[in-house]
DOZA-571270 format. One record per atom (N, C-alpha, C, CB): residue in one letter; z, y, x. Coordinates in steps of 0.1 Angstrom, whole numbers, plus 5000, padded with zeros to 4 digits. Atoms other than C-alpha are relative to their C-alpha. Last residue first. Glycine has a CB too. Layout:
% residues N
AZYX...
% end
This chain:
% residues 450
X500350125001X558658129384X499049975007X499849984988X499750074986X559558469390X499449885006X501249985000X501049914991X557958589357X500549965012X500150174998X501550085000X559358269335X499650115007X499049954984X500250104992X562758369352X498549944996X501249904997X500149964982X562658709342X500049895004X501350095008X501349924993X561658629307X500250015009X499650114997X501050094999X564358369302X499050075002X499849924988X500150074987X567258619315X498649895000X501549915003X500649944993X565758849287X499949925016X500650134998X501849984998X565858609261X499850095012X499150094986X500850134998X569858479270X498050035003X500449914983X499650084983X570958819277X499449925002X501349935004X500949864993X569558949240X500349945014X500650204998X501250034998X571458609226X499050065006X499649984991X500450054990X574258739241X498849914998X500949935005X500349954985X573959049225X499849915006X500850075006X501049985000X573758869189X499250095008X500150014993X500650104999X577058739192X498350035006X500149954986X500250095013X578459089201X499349865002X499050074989X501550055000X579859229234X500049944986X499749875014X500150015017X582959419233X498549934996X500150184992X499750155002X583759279265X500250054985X501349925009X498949955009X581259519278X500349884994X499650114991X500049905011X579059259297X501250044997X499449974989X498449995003X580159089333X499350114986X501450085017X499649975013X576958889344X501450054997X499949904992X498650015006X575958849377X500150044990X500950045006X499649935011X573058699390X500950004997X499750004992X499449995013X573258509424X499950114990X501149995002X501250075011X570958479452X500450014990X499649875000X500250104993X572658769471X498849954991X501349905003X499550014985X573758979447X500149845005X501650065000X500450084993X571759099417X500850045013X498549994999X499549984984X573259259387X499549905010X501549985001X499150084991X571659259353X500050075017X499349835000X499549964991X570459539328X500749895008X500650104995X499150044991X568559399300X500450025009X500049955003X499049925005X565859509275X501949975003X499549994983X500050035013X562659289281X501450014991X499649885000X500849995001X561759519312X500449944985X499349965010X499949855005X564959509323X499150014989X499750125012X498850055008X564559109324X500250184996X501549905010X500150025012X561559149343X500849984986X499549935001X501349915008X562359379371X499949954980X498049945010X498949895001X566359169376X499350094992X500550065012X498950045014X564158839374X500450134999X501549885001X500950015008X561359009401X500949954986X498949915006X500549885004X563859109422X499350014988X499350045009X499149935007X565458779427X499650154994X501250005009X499750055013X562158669435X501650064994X500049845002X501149985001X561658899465X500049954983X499049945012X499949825003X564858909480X499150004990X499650125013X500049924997X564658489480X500050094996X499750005003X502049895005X565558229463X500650135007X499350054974X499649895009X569057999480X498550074998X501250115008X500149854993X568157669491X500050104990X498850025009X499249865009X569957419472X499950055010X501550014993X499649964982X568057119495X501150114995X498250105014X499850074991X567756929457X500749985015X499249984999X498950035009X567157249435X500849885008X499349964984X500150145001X564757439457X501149914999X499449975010X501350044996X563857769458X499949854998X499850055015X500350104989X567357809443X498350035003X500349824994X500950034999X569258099418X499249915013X499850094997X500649954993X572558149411X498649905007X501150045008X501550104997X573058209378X500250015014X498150084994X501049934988X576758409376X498749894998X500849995020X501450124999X578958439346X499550065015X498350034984X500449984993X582258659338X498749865006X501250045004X501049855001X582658769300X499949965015X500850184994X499949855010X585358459295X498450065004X501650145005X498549975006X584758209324X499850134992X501350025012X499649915007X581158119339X501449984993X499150014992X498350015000X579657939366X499850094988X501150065017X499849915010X575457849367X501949974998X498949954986X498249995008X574357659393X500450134990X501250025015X499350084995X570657589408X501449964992X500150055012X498349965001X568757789385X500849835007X500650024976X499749894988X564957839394X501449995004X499950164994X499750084986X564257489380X500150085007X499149915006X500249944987X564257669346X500949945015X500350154998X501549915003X564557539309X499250015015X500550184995X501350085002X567557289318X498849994998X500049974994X500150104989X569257579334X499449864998X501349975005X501649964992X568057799305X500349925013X499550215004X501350015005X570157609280X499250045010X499750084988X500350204991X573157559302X498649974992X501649834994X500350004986X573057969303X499849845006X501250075007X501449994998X572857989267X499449995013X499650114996X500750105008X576157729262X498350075001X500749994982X499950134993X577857949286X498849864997X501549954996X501149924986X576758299270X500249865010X500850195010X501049995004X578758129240X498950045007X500350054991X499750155004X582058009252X498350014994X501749944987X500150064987X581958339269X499549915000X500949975005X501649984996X581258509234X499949925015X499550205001X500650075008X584658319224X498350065001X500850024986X499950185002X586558389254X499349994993X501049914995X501050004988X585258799257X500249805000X500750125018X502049984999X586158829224X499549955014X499450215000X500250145012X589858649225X498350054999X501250014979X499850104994X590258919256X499649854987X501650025006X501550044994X589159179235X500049875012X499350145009X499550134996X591759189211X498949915011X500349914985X501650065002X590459499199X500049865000X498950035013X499850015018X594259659191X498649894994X499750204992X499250115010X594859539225X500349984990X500849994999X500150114995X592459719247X500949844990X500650045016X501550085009X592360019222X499749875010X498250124998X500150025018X595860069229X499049934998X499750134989X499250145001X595559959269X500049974987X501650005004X500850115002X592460199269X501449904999X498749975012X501450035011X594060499258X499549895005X498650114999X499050015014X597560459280X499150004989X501350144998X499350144997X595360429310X500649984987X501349995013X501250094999X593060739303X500849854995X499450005018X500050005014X596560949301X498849934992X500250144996X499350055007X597060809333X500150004988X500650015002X500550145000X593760919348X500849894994X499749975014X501250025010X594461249336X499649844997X498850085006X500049995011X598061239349X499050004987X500650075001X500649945007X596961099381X500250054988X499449965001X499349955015X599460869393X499750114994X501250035000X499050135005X598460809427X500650104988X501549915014X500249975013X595661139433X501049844997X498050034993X500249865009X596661259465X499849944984X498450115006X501149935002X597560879477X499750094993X499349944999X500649975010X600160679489X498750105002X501150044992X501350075006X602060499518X499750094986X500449824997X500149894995X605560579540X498450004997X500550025014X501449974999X607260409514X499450105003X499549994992X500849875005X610860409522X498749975002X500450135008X500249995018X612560069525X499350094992X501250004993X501350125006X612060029563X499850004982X500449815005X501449894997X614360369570X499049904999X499950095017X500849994982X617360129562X499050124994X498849815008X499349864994X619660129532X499550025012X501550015002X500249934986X617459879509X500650085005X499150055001X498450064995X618659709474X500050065019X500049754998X499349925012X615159859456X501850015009X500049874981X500649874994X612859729485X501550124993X497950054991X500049974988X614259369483X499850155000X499149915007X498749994999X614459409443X500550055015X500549884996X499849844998X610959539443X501749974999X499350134986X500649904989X609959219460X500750094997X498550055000X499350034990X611958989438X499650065008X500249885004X498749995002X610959119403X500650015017X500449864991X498650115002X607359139412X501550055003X499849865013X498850084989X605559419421X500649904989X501550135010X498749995007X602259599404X500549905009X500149984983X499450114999X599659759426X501249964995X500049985009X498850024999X597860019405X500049865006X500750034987X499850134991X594160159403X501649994999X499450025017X498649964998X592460489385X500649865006X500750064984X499250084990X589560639387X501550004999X499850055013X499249904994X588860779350X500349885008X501150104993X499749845007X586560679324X500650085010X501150014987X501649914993X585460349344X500350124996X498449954994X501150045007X587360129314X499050055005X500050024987X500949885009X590360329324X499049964993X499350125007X498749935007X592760009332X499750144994X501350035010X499350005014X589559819330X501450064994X500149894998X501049995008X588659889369X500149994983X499249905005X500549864997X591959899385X498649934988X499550055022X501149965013X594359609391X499850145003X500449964983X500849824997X596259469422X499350004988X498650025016X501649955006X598859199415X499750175001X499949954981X500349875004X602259109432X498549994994X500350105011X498949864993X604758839438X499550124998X500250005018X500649944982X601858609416X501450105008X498250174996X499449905001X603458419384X499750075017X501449974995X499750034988X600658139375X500850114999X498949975010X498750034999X599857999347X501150005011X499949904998X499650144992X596357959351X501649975003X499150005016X501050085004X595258209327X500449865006X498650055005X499150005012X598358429331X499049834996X499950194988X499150124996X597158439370X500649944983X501550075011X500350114994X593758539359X501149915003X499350025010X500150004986X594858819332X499849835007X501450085005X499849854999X594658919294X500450005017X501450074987X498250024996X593358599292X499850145004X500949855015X499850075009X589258539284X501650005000X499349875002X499950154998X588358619320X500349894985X501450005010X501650044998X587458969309X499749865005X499450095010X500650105015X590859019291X498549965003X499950114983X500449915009X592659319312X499049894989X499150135009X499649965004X592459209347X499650044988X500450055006X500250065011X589858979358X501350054994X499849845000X500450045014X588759229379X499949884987X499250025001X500449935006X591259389396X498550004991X500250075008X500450015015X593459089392X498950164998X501650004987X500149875003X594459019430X498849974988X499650105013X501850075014X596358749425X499650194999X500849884972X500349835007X599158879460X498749924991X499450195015X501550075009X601558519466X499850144999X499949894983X500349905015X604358609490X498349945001X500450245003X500749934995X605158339518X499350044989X499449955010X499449885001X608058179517X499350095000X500950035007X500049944987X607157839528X499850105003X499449955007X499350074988X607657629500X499950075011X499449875004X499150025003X606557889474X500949925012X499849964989X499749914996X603157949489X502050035001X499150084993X499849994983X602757599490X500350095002X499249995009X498950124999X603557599451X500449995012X499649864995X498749955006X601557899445X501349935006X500049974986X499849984988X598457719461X501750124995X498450075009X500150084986X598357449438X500550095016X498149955001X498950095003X599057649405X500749955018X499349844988X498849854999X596157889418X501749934999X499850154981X500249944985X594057549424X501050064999X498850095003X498950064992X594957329393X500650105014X499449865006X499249925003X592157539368X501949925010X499750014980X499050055009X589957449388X500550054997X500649945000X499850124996X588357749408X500549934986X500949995012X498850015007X585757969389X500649855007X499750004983X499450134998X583558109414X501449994998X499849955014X499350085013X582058369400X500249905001X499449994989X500750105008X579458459430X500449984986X500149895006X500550184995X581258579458X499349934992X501249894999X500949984988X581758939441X499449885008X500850075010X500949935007X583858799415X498849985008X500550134998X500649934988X586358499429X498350074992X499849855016X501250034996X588358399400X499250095005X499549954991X500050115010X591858409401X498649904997X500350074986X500749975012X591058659430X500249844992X498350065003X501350035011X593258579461X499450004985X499949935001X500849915015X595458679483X498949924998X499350175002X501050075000X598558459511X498850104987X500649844996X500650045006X601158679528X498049904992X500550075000X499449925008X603258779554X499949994984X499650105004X500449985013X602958479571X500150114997X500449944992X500849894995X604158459612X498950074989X499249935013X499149904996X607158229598X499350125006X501049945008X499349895011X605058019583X501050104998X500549944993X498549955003X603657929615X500650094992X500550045010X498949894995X600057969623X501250045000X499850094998X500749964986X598857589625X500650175007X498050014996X499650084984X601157499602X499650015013X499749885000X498749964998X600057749573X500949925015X500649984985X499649874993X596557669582X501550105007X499650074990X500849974986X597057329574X500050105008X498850015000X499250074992X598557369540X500150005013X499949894997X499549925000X595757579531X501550025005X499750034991X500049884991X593857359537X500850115002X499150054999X499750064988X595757109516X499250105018X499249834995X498849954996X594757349492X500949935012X500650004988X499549854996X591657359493X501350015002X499850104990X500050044978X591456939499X499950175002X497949885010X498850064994X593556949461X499749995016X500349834994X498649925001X591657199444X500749925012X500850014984X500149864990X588256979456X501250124999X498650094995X500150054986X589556709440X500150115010X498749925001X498450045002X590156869407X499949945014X500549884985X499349854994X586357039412X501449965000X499850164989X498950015013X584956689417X500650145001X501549865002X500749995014X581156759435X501450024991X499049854995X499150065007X583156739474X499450044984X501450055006X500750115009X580856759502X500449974986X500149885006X499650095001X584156909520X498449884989X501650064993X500450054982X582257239537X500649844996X501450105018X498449974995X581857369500X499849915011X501349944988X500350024989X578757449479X501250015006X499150085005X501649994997X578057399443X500050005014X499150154994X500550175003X582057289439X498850034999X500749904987X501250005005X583557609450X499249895000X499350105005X500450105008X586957599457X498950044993X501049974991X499849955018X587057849487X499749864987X498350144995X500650035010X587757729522X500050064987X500249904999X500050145002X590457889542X498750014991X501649934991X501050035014X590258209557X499649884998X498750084999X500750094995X592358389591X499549944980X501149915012X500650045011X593558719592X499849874998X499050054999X499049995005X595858899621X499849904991X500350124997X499850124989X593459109635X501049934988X500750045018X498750004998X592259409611X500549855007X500750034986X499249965008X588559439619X501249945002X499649994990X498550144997X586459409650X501050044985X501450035023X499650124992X583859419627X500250085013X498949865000X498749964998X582559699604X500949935015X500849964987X500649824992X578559589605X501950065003X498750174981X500750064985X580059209600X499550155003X498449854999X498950044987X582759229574X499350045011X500449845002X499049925001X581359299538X500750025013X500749944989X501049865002X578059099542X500950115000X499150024986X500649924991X580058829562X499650154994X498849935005X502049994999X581758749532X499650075010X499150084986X500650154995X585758609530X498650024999X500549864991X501450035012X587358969520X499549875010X498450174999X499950085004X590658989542X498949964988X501150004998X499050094990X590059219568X500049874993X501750075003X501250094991X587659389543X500049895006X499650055009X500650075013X590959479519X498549925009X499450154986X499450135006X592659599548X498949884996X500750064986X499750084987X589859819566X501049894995X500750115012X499449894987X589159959534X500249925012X501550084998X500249914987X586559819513X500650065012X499550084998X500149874996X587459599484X499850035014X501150064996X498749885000X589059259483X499650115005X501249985009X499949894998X586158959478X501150154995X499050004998X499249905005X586658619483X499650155003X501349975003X500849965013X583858379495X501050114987X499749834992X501449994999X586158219520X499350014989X499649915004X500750125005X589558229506X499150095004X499949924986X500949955018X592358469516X499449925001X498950144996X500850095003X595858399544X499050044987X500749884998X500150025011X597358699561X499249874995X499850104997X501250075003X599658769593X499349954980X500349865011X500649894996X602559019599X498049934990X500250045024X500850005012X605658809591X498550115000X501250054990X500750104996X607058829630X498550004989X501149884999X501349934995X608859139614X498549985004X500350025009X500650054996X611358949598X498650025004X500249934994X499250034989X614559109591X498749925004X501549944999X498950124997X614159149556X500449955014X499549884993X498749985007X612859499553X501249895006X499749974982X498749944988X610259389583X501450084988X499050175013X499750084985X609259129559X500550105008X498749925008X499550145007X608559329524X500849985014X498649874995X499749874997X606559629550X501449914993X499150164992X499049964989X604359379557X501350045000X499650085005X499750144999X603759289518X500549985015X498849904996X498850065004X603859619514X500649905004X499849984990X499149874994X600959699534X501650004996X499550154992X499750034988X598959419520X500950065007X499149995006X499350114997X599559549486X500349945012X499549914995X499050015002X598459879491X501149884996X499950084994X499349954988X595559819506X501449995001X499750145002X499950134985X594659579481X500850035009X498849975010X499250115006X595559879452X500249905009X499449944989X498849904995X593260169473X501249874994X500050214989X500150044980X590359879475X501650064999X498650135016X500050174998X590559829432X500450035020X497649884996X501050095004X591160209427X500349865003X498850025005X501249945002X592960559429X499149904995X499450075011X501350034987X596060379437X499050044988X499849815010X501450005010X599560359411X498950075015X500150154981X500349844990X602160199422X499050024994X499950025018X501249954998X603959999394X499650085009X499950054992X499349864997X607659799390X497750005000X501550055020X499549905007X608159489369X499950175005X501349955000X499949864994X605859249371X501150064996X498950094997X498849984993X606858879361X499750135008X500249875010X500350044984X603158759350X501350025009X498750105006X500250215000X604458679315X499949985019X497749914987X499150065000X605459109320X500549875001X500250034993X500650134991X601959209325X501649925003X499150075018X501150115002X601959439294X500049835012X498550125002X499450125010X605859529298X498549915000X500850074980X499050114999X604959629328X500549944993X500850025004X500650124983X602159819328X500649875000X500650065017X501150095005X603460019295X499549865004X499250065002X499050055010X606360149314X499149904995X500750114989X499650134990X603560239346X501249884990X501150085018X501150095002X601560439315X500849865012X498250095005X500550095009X604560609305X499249875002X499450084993X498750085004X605960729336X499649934988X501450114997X499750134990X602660829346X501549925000X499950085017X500550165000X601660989317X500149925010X498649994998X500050095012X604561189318X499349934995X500150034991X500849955013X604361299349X500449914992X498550005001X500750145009X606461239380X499850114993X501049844992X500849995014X607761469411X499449924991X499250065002X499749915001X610161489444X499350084982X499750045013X499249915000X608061289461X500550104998X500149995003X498950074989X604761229457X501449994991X500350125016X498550165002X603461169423X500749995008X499849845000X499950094991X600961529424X501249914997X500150065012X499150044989X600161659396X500349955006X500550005001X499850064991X596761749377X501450065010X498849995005X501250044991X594861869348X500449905007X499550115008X499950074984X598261889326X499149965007X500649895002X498450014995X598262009292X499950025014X500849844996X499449895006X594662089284X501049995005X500150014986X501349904991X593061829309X500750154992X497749964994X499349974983X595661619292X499550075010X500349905009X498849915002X593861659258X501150035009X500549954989X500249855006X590561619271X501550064995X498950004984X500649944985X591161289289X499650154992X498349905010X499149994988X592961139261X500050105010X499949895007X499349875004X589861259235X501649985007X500150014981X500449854998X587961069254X500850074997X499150054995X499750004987X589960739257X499750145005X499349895006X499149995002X590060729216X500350055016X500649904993X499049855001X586560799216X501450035003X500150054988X498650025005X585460499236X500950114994X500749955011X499849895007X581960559238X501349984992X498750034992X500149854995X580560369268X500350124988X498450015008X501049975005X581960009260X499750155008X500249994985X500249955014X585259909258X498850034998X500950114996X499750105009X585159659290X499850064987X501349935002X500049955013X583659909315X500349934985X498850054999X498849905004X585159769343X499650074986X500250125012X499450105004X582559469360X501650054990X500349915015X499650054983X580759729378X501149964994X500250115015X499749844987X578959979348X500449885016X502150154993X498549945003X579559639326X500250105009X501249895001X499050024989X576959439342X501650094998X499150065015X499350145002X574959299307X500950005018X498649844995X500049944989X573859689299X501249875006X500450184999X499050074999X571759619271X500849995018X499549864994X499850174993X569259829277X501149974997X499849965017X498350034995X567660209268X500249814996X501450124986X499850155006X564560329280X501449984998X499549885009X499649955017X564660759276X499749844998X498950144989X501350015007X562760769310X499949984982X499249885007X500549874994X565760899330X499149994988X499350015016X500349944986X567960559316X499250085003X499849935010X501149924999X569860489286X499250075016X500450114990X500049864992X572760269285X498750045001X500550005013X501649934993X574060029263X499650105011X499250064990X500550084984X577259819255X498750065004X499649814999X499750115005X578460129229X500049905014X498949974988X500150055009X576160389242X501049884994X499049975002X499850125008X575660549271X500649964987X500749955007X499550005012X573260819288X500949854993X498850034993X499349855004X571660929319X501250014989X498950104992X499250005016X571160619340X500450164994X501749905003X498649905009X569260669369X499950004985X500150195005X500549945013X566960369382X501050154997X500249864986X499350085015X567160309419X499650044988X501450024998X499449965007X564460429446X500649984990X499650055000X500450025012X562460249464X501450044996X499449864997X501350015004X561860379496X499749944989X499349935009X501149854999X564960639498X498249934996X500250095021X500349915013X566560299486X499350115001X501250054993X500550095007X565260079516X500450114985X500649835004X502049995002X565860309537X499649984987X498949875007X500149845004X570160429526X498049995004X501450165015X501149944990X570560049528X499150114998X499249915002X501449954994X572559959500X499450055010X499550064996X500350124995X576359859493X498349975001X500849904991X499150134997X577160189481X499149875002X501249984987X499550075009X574660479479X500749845001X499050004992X500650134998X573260739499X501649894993X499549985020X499050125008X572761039480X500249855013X498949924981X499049924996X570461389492X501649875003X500150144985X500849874990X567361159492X501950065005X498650164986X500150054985X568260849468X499750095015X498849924998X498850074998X567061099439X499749865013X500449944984X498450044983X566061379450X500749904997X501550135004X501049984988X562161379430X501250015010X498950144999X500850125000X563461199399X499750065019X498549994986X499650134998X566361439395X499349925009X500149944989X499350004990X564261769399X500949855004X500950134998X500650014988X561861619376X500550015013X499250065000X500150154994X564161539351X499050005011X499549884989X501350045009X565661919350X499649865007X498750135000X501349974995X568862029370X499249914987X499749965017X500650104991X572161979348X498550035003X500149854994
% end
C-alpha cells in the first residue's frame, strides 16, 4: 500500500463516494480507516474508536472474526470462483442456501437466490414477484405498495420503492407503477397521531385504501423493513407487520420483509418478521450474512411462491435474472462462517439485552439535552434525532449535527449522521461497558453543539 501521505493527499480526489457530494468531500475530506479491531477501528492518524455504526449496519461479529477469515482463505485455495448460472453449483453455495433455510425456516423460507447485496436482493424480489403473477395468469399484477420513510437500496427497483426524496429525486422519473402509504412513525406522521397502537391501525387502514383505489388485482406486491433503517429507526408497533400481513392476505398480494438489516439478530430476533410474528412470501438479506467480509446478498422464497415457480411448464417460470458473482463460493464460504459464529454467540440475545441498555442511556441524555427531540431504539438499532426546537420539532441543522458526530469522535466514538438523525447500529458483540462509551461520547457531542 502507498505511504500515509500519498493516501492523505488523494483522498476524496481520485474516489467519489456513496451518498455524498463528490465537492463537498474533495473540500472536506472523510476520515480513512486503516485498521479493525474487535468493535473498533483505527484511523490514518493511529486514533482508534469505538466504532458505534457497525461499518453500515453489517459488521455484527466485529472486525476480527477469525473463524470467517480463515473461510475466505481456505476457499480462495480450493475454489476462488464459479459461476451459479446454469448448468453449475458450488459447494458452498449448496451448503450455505441449505443452511439459509433451515435458519429462517419459523419465517417459512424455503428456497435461496443468492445477489451480491442488500439492492441486488430487492431487485430481485420485486422482479419475481412480477414474474410470480404473470406465472399465474395474471399479468395485470405489476404494481407495488412501500412506506413512506422506507428505505430499499439503489437500483432503479429498490429506489422506485424507497419512501425518501433524498434517494429518489436526482434519479426521478423512476419505475412507474409505485405508490407509498404513510409510515408508522409516531414523532412525525400526517395523522397527528402520539398512540403508536393507534397509529398501526390508521397505517394500515391506509393501506387498505390504497389497495382499493388501485385494484387488488393490479398488486403485485406490498415491502417493507420490520423496522425502517435508513429513515431514521422507526420502530413500528409491534401490531403493524401483523396488521398489514393480514390485508395483504385478503387480497392476495405477496408480502416481501425486507430483512437486510434486521437480519441476523440486530433487532434483538434473529429476524424482523420473526420479531413480530410475521411469515413474509419472501425476504431480502445481505449485510450480516458475511458480517461485511465478503459481498454477499440472497432473496429467500416462501413455500407458496417457489411452489408456483417449481410446478411451472411455460417459458414464465425460467429466471431470466441473476448476477456474475450470485453464489459466490468465497462469499459463500464467508456465509457458512458467520451463521456458526452468529449462533454459537447468541448475538441476537446480546444485541436485546445491551439494547435494553443503550435505551435506558439514550432516555438519560434526552432528559439531559434539549437537542434530542426523539430517540427510537430496538435491539442494537437506535437513532437520536435531533431538534432546534423541541415544541415546533424542527429538525438541527448540517452544521450542528456535525459538530455532535466531530465531538463525539473526538471523545472516542464513531457515529452516523443522516439527516437530523443519529444512527446507532454497534457490532452486536457490543459489551456493557461499550455502551456506556456511546452514552459519554454522545453527551460530549451534544454539550459541544449545544
Amino acid at each position: 500500500m502507498r505511504d500515509k501521505n500519498f493516501l492523505i493527499e488523494n483522498n476524496a480526489k481520485p474516489i467519489w463516494h456513496p451518498m455524498a457530494h463528490p465537492a463537498e468531500m474533495r473540500g472536506n475530506p472523510p476520515r480513512v480507516i486503516m485498521k479493525g479491531e474487535g468493535a473498533y477501528v483505527t484511523d490514518i492518524e493511529g486514533r482508534t474508536v469505538l466504532d458505534a455504526v457497525g461499518g453500515l449496519w453489517n459488521v455484527n461479529l466485529g472486525y476480527s472474526c477469525d473463524p470467517i477469515k480463515r473461510a475466505i482463505a481456505a476457499q480462495l485455495d480450493a475454489l476462488p470462483y464459479y459461476s451459479g448460472f446454469r448448468g453449475t453449483s458450488t459447494g458452498p453455495s449448496i451448503e450455505l442456501a441449505y443452511e439459509l433455510t433451515q435458519f429462517f425456516a419459523p419465517e417459512g423460507m424455503v428456497r435461496a437466490f443468492f445477489t451480491s447485496g442488500g439492492s441486488d436482493s430487492v431487485e430481485t424480489a420485486l422482479r419475481l414477484a412480477r414474474q410470480y403473477w404473470k406465472i399465474r395468469g395474471q399479468g395485470d399484477r405489476t404494481k407495488f405498495i412501500a412506506l413512506k420513510k422506507g428505505y430499499h437500496g439503489t437500483h432503479f427497483g429498490g429506489a422506485s420503492v424507497n419512501g425518501n426524496a433524498n434517494f429518489r429525486r436526482n434519479y426521478e422519473p423512476l419505475m412507474p407503477g409505485v405508490f407509498h402509504i404513510p409510515a408508522p412513525y409516531t414523532y412525525r406522521n400526517p395523522f397527528d397521531e402520539t398512540d403508536p397502537e393507534r397509529l398501526a391501525r390508521l397505517c394500515a387502514k391506509s393501506l387498505e385504501d390504497e389497495i382499493a383505489f388501485q385494484g387488488a388485482d393490479t398488486i403485485a406486491a406490498f415491502i417493507m423493513e420490520p423496522i425502517l433503517g435508513a429513515g431514521g429507526v422507526i420502530v413500528p408497533h409491534e401490531s403493524f407487520m401483523r396488521l398489514a400481513r393480514d390485508i395483504c392476505n385478503r387480497h392476495e398480494i405477496l408480502f416481501i420483509a425486507d430483512e437486510v438489516v434486521t437480519g441476523f439478530g440486530r433487532a434483538g430476533a434473529w429476524s424482523g418478521s420473526r420479531l413480530h410474528g410475521v411469515k413474509p412470501d419472501m425476504m431480502t438479506i445481505a449485510k450480516a450474512i458475511t458480517c461485511g467480509y465478503f459481498p454477499l446478498g440472497a432473496t429467500l422464497i416462501g413455500e407458496e411462491v417457489a411452489e408456483v415457480f417449481e410446478a411451472d411448464r411455460t417459458s414464465f417460470g425460467a429466471i431470466g435474472h441473476g448476477y456474475t458473482y450470485s453464489g459466490h463460493p468465497v462469499g459463500c464460504a464467508a456465509g457458512l462462517a458467520a451463521l456458526v459464529e452468529t449462533r454459537r454467540l447468541k448475538v441476537d440475545e446480546n444485541a436485546a439485552a445491551r439494547g435494553r441498555e443503550l435505551a435506558d442511556v439514550l432516555e438519560g441524555l434526552k432528559r439531559k439535552h434539549a437537542l434530542i427531540g426523539d430517540i427510537r431504539c430496538k435491539g442494537l438499532m437506535a437513532a437520536l434525532e435531533l431538534v432546534s426546537d423541541r415544541e415546533m420539532k424542527r429538525p438541527a441543522d448540517k452544521a450542528t449535527m456535525a459538530k455532535v458526530a466531530d465531538a463525539a469522535y473526538e471523545a472516542g466514538v464513531m457515529l452516523r449522521i443522516s439527516g437530523s438523525n443519529i444512527i446507532l447500529s454497534p457490532p452486536l458483540i457490543l459489551k456493557t461497558e461499550e455502551v456506556r462509551m456511546i452514552g459519554e461520547a454522545l453527551d460530549a457531542g451534544l454539550m459541544q453543539a449545544s
